[in-house]
N, C-alpha and C positions, 0 to 999 in steps of 0.2 A: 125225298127228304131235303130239308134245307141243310147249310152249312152256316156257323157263325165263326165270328173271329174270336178271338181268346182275349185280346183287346176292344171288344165291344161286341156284347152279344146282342144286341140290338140288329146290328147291321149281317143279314140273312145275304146267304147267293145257292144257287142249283148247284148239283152236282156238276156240272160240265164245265159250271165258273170258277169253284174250289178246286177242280182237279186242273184246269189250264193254268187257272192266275198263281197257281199253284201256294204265293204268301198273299194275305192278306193287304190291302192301299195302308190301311193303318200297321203295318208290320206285325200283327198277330199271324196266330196259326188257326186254321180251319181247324173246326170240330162238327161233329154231326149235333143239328139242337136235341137229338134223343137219342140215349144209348138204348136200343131194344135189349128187353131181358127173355132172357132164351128158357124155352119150357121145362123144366126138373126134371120132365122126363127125358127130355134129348138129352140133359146130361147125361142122366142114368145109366141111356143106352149109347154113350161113346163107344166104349168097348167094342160093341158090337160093328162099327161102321167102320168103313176105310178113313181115308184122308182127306180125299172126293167129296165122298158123301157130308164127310163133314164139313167139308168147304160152304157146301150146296149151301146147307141149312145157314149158317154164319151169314156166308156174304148175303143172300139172298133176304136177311134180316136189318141188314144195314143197306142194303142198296135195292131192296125188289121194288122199291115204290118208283127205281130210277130207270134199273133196267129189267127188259124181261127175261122168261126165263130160260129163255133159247142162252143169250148171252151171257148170264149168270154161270152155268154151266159149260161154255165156251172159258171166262175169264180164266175159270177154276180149273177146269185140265188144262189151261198152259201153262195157268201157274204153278199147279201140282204136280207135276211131269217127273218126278222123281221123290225118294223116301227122304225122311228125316226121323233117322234110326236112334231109338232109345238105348243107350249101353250101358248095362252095369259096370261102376269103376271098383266100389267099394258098398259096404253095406248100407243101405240103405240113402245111399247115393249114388247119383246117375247122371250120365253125360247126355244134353238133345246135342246130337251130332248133324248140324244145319249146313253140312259143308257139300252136299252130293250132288249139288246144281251144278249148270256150266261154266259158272268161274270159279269153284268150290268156295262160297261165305253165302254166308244168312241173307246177305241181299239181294240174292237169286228170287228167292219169293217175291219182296216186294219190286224189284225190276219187272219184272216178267208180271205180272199182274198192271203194272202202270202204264208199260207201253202198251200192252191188249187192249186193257181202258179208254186210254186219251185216244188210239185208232180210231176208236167206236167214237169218239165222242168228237173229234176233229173231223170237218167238213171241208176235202178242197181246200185246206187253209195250209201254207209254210208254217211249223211251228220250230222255234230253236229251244233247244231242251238245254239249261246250265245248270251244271252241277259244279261243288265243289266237294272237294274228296281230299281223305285222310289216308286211302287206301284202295278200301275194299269194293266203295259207293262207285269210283270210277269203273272198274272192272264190271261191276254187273248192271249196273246203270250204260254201261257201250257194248257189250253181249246182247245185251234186251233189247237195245233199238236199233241193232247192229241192219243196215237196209231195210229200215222200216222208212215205206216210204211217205214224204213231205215232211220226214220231221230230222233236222238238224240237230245234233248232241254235239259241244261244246263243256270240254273237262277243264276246270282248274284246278291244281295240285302244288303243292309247296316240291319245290326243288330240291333233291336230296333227300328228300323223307318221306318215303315209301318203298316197299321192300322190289325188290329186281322185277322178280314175276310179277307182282301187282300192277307196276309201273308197264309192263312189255303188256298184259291183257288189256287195255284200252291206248297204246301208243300203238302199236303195231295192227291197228285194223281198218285203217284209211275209213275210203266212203264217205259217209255219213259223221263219222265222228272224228273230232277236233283234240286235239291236245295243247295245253297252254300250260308252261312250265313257270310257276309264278316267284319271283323270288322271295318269298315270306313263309310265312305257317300257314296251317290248313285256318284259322280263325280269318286269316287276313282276305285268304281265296271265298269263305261265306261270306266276307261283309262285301265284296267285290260284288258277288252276285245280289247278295239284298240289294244292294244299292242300285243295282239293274232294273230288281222288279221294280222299283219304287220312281225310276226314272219316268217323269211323265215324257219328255221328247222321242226319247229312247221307245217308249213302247207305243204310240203315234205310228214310227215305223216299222215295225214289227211285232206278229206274237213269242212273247218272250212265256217260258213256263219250266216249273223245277221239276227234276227226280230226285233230288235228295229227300230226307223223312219227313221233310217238312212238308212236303205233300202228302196228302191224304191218301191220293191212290198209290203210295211208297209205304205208306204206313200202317194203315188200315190192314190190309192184308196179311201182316206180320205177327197179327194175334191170333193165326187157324194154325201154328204149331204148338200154341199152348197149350189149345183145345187137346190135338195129336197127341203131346203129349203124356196128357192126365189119363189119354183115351188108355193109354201103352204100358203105366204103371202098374205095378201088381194093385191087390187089392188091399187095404190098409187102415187102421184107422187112425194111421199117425197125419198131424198138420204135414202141410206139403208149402216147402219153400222154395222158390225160382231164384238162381242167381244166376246174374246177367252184367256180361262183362257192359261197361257205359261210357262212349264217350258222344255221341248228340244227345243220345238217352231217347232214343226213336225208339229199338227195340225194347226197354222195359216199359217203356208208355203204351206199348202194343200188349205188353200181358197184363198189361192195370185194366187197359179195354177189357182184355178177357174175364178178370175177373169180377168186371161192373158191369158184363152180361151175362156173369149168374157161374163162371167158373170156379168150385170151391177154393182156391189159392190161399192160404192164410198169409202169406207174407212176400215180400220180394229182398231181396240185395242187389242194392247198386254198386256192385263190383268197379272201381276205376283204377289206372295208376296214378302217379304223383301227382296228376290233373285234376284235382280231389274237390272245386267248386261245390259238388254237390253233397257228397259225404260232410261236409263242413257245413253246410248248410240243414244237412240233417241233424247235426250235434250243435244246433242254435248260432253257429255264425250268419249274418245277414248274405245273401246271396250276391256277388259280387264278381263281375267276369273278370280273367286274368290272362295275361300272355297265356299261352299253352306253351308246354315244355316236354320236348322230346327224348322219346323212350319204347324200349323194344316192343310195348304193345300200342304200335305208332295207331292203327284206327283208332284209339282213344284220346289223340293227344289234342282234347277240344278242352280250352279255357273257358267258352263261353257258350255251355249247349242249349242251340235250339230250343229241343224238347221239353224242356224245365215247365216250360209254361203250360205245355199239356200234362204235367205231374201236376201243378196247381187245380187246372182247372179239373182235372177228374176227379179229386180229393178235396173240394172246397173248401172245408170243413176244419177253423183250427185246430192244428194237431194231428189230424188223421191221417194225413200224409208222413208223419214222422213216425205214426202208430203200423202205417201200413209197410213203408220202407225202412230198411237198416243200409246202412250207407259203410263202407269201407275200402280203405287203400292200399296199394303194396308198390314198392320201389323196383326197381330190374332184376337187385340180387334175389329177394324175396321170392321175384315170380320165376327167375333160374334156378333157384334151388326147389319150390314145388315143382318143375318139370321134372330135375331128376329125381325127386323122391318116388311122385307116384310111377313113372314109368319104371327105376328099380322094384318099388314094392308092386304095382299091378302088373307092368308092361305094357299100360296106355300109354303111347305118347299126347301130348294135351298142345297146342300153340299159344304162343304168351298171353293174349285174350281169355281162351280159356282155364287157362293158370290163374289169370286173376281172380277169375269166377269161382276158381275153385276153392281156392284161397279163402274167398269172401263167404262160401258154404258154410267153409269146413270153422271158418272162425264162430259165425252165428251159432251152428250148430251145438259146438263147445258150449257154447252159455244155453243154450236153449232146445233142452231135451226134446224128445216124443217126436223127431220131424221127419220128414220122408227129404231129402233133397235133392233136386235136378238144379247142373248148372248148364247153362250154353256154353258148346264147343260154336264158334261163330265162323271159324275159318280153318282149311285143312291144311295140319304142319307145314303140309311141305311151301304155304306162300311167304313164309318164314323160314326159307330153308338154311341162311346162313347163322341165324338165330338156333332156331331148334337142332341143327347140326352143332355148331357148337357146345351148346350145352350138353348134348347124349356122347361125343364124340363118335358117330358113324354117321354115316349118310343115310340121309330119307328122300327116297324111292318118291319120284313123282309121278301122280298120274298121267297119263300118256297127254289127256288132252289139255292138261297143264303143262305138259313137258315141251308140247308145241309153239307155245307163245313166245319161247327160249329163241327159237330162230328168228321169229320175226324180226323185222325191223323198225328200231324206234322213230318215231317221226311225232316233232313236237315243235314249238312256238313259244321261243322265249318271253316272259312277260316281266317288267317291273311291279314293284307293289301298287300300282297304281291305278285307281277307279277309272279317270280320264283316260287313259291310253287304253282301259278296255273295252270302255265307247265307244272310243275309236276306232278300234278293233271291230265291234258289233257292227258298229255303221258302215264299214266298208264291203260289211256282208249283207247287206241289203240288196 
């Protein structure tokens, strides 16, 4: 299958070109030129299929023209190497609890799937893999290609603004992987990086390629837990709404895929906090990027996301995007007071991400009877531990192999906000 840009669908490249060059020369985002629609029947029979199996069928719909099927089946068990369990919180509301990878958040799936990929599709070649992160993307994006070998990972991150653990899971793991402590917002550390790929000198010397959502093989992958999902649900004949905490808005663009390969989904919510670009734009303001502003559900704290452009371009259609998405915000107090509610009233604990989601459910839902809804829990409490401790007043219990990154040692690289000096930086690693 070819890829096109989102900025010019004229101009086609192979999967191997989309998944390395990772952004578009005209700054667009890859998309595949056909969404494949998946047969009624295999909806039918989710239920019956693991997570695997259902992998198979998906990916193997979107990429069997690229790879075969030895590999197809290879991507999918390393990508699916642990569950993503559906929990009842309340009636006819559900948590996808996406946290049980090895840095516990949602972008275990697409980590793990892009580094397998670009392996298979990288030849002999040094590749530097830059990221820039709000959080979570560092973590699982340096676990994923943690000594994988000929490919260099390169983190930039806003100083100060990211939670302890988040920050120790890709500072503390040498090798292979880089840490650059940037002094600005996470907006400032993405244009750092565009401005990378776009560099014609700069990539003359080297291959330069992203893991953030803005790659394909980051993104793509992130819509076989919608599938999982629906698989997991009782049986119902209520609409079914996804809400999804958003700040690139990678992940809700990954269940719009699902649902424009044939997933019954009647709705989404773009759950954010006060970083509300897109909620605003859902309510007729013209779309417009803004500082981002920091807040306890810091992987959100994106003014200007990426992913928007893949909400347009899957929805083409005036209106339909505003008919498909409900957009909503919530402030810190807001989402500290839904953590203690439902945890007194259920005894789930939720982390501020999830909070928002839930939030954004539970507000849709109010106005709009008959619905079944699931939100994404995206990250497990405890990477917010001084946060979600706070709020419950007791301690949360961290996983062991969470609890281990505690000890490491941080080791990091100061950076200015500044494009040129990270050139310079890049250059001196050639």
């Amino acid at each position: 299958m070819k890829f096109y840009s989102t900025n010019n669908k004229d101009q086609k490249v192979s999967l191997k070109e989309a998944v390395i060059k990772g952004l578009a020369p005209d700054q667009g985002l890859y998309m595949p030129e056909e969404i494949p629609i998946l047969h009624p029947s295999f909806i039918e029979n989710l239920p019956a299929l693991s997570f695997q199996e259902i992998g198979y069928e998906v990916i193997n719909a979107v990429f069997g023209k690229d790879l075969t099927e030895e590999q197809i089946i290879d991507l999918v068990d390393h990508t699916l190497s642990f569950d993503a369990p559906l929990v009842k919180v309340e009636e006819d509301v559900y948590s996808l609890e996406l946290f049980h990878g090895p840095t516990l958040a949602f972008k275990d799936f697409g980590a793990r799937f892009c580094s397998k990929l670009m392996s298979l599709l990288v030849e002999n070649q040094k590749v530097r893999v830059l990221v820039a992160t709000s959080g979570d993307t560092g973590s699982a994006v340096a676990n994923g290609f943690y000594k994988v070998p000929g490919v260099e990972v390169i983190i930039l991150y806003p100083t100060g603004k990211v939670s302890e653990l988040q920050e120790k899971q890709f500072t503390t793991l040498g090798e292979n992987i880089t840490a650059l402590e940037v002094d600005g917002v996470f907006d400032d550390c993405q244009s750092m990086v565009k401005e990378a790929f776009l560099d014609q000198e700069l990539n003359k010397e080297m291959l330069l390629t992203s893991a953030n959502s803005i790659n394909i093989a980051r993104w793509i992958p992130q819509c076989l837990y919608y599938f999982y999902a629906y698989s997991r649900l009782p049986a119902s004949d209520k609409k079914l709404v996804f809400s999804v905490p958003s700040g690139n808005f990678g992940n809700i663009a990954a269940g719009m895929l699902a649902e424009r390969m044939g997933l019954p989904i009647h709705t989404f919510v773009a759950a954010t906090n006060v970083n509300k670009v897109v909620p605003d734009f859902l309510k007729g303001v013209p779309f417009r990027a803004r500082p981002s502003l920091q807040t306890i559900s810091n992987s959100m704290d994106v003014g200007n996301p990426s992913n928007f452009y893949r909400l347009l371009d899957l929805y083409p259609e005036p209106n339909t995007l505003k008919e498909m998405i409900r957009g909503y915000f919530y402030d810190d107090a807001t989402t500290r007071e839904a953590m203690q509610e439902v945890k007194a009233k259920t005894g789930y604990t939720m982390d501020p991400h999830g909070a928002v989601a839930y939030l954004g459910l539970k507000d849709f839902m109010a106005t709009n009877p008959g619905y079944l809804g699931v939100f994404l829990e995206t990250a497990h409490p405890g990477k917010f531990r001084d946060v979600v401790e706070a709020v419950h007043q007791e301690e949360v219990v961290l996983p062991e192999r969470l609890a281990a990154f505690l000890d490491g040692e941080k080791k990091t690289e100061r950076m200015a906000n500044d494009y040129q000096e990270f050139k310079a930086y890049l250059l001196s690693k050639k």
